[in-house]
N, C-alpha and C positions, 0 to 999 in steps of 0.2 A: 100217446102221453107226451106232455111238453117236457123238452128237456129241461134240466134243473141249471145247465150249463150252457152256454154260446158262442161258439169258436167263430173267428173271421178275421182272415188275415187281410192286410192291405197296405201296400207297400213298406214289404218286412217286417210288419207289425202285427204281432198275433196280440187282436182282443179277446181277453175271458171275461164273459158277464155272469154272475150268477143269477141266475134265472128265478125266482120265485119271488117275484114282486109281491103277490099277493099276504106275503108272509114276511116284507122288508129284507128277504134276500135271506131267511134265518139259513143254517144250512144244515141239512138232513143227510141220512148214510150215502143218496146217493148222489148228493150233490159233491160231498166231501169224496167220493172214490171217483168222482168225474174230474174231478176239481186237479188231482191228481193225475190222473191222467192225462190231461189237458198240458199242463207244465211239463211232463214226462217227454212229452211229443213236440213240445214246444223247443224243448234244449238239445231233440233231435235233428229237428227240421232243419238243415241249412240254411231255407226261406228265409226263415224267423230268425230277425235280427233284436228285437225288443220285444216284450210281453208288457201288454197294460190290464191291469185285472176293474173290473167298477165291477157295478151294480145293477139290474134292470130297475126302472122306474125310480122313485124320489127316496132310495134308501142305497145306500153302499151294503151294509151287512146288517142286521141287527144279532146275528152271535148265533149259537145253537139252537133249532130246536126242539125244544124241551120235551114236548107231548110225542114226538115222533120219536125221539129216540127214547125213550119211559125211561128218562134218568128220577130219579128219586124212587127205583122198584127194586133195586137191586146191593148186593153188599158192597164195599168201598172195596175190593179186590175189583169188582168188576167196573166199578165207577174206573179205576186207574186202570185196566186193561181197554177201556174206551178210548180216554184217552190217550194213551201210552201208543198203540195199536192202531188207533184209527183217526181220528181227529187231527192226531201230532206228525201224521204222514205228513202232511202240507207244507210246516217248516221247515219238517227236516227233507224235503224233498228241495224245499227253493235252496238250502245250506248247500245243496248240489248242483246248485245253475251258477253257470258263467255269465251265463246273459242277463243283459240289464231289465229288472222287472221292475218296472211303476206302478204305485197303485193308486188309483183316479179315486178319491173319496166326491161322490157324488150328492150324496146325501148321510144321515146319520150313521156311524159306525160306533157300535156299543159292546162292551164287552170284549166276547171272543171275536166280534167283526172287528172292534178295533185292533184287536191284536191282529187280526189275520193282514193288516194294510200296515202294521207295524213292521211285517215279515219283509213286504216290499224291500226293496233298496232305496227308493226314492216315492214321495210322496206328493200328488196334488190334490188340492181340495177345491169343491166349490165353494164360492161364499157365502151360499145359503146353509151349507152343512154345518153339521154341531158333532160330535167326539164327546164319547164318556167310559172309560174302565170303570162301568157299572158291577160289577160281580159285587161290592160293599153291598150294596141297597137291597141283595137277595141274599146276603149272608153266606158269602163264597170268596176264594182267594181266586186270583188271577190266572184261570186254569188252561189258555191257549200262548204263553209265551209273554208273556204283558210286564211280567217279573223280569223278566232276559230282557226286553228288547227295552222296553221304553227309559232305562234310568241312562242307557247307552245314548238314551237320545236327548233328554231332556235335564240329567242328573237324576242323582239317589234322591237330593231333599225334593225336588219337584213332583218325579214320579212318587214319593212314596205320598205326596200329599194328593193326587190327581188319584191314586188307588183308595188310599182311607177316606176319600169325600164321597169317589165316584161323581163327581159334578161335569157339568158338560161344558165343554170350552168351543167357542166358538172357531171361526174361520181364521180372524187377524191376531187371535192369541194363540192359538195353533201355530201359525207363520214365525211368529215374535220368540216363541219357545224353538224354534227347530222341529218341532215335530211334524211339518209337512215343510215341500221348499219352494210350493208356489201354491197362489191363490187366484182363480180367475173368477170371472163373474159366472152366473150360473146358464146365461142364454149361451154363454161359447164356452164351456166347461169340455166340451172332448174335444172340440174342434181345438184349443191351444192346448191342450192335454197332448191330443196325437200331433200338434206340430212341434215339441218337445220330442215326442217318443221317435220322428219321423226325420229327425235331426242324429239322432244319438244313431236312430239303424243306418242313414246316412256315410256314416261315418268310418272310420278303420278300423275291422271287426276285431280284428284277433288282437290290437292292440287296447280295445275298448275291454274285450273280454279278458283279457291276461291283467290289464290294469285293474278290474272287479277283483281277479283272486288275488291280488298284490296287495290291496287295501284291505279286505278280509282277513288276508293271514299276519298281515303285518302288524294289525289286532290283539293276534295274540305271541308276538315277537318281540324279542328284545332289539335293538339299533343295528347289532354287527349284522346278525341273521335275516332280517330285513331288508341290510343293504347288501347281502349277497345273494338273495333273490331275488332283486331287481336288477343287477346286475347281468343274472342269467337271462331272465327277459327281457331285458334292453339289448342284450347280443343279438336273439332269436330276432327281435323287431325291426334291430335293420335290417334284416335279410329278406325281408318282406316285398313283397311286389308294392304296397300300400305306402311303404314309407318311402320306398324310392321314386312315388309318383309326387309323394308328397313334397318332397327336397324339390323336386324338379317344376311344380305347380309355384312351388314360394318365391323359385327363382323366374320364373314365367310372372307372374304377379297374377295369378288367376286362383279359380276354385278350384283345389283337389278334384279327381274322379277317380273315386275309390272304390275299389273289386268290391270291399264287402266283404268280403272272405279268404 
């Protein structure tokens, strides 16, 4: 049986593809417990400096699917126990990575896919792709995160007009809103995707990663609290093998060569 999921790491960079082209990448029970798993192993891995998630073939995700999982057979205890339980694993799984995760939108991301490349930290799109939080046009609210992430990204008046249309926004209005941070053409879409991701694992891990939880909680921080956890990270960082090559490379006039870890 073909995996529904495709792991391959290469220099430091673990790619997750979801595998079910034939179906635009929808994602089913066990690509969503793969899928999980995948990330789980990823923020294990010492290897693994960056995660970039896409899509097999000319689709990023097209969202849940429907038929396989018999939604519309059962009572809305059991609709929320779905997603509550299973589907919402994925989020709040990435809410527990330090490491930087990109999501390559390769092609169309609808819906719950768009949500799912929402979750990312950082976003690239091809230029042939299109973006829609379709859930409107099947008579459904926003049921993979789409409400949390996207007003963070684009504003309340934006997102909430991008959810009440469900219209699909291309590649350079995407760019123009914030909601992806680069757009390549689509013949070199992974090739500068992974020269982006292969920069970032390049780089000084633990101050790349400590800098992710810094920006995240400072989110939800007030100024003093903020600056007294950066504080405590900035102590830990010089004491770093990575930052004392660093000083030492700037004063050298050369490139870092950074442990990584």
């Amino acid at each position: 049986m073909t995996s529904t999921i495709i792991n391959q790491i290469e220099d430091h960079v673990q790619i997750i593809t979801l595998n079910r082209p034939e179906k635009k990448n929808a994602f089913n029970t066990e690509m969503i417990e793969a899928w999980v798993e995948s990330l789980e192993q990823a923020q294990q891995n010492d290897d693994v400096h960056v995660i970039v998630i896409t899509g097999a073939g000319d689709a990023f995700c097209s969202g849940g699917d429907v038929k396989t999982m018999n939604e519309g057979k059962d009572s809305p205890l059991d609709h929320k126990h779905r997603l509550w339980k299973f589907i919402h694993r994925v989020p709040l799984t990435l809410k527990k990575m330090d490491k930087p995760v990109i999501a390559a939108i390769n092609g169309p991301a609808v819906g719950a896919g768009l949500d799912m490349a929402l979750m990312a930290d950082i976003r690239t799109m091809a230029d042939t792709a299109r973006v829609s939080e379709g859930y409107v046009k099947v008579g459904l609210v926003p049921g993979d995160g789409g409400a949390y992430y996207l007003p963070r990204l684009v504003g309340e008046a934006k997102a909430l007009e991008l959810l009440w249309t469900g219209n699909f926004i291309d590649a350079e209005e995407a760019l123009r809103l914030g909601l992806v941070n680069q757009v390549y053409p689509r013949e070199e879409f992974m090739e500068r995707t992974l020269e982006l991701a292969k920069q970032i694992a390049s780089g000084p891990q633990v101050a790349i990663r400590m800098t992710k939880r810094a920006v995240k909680q400072s989110l939800k921080m007030d100024l003093e609290s903020s600056l007294d956890l950066i504080s405590s990270h900035f102590a830990i960082i010089k004491e770093t093998e990575d930052h004392k090559e660093g000083v030492l490379a700037f004063s050298e006039k050369r490139k870092p060569k950074f442990q990584g870890r």
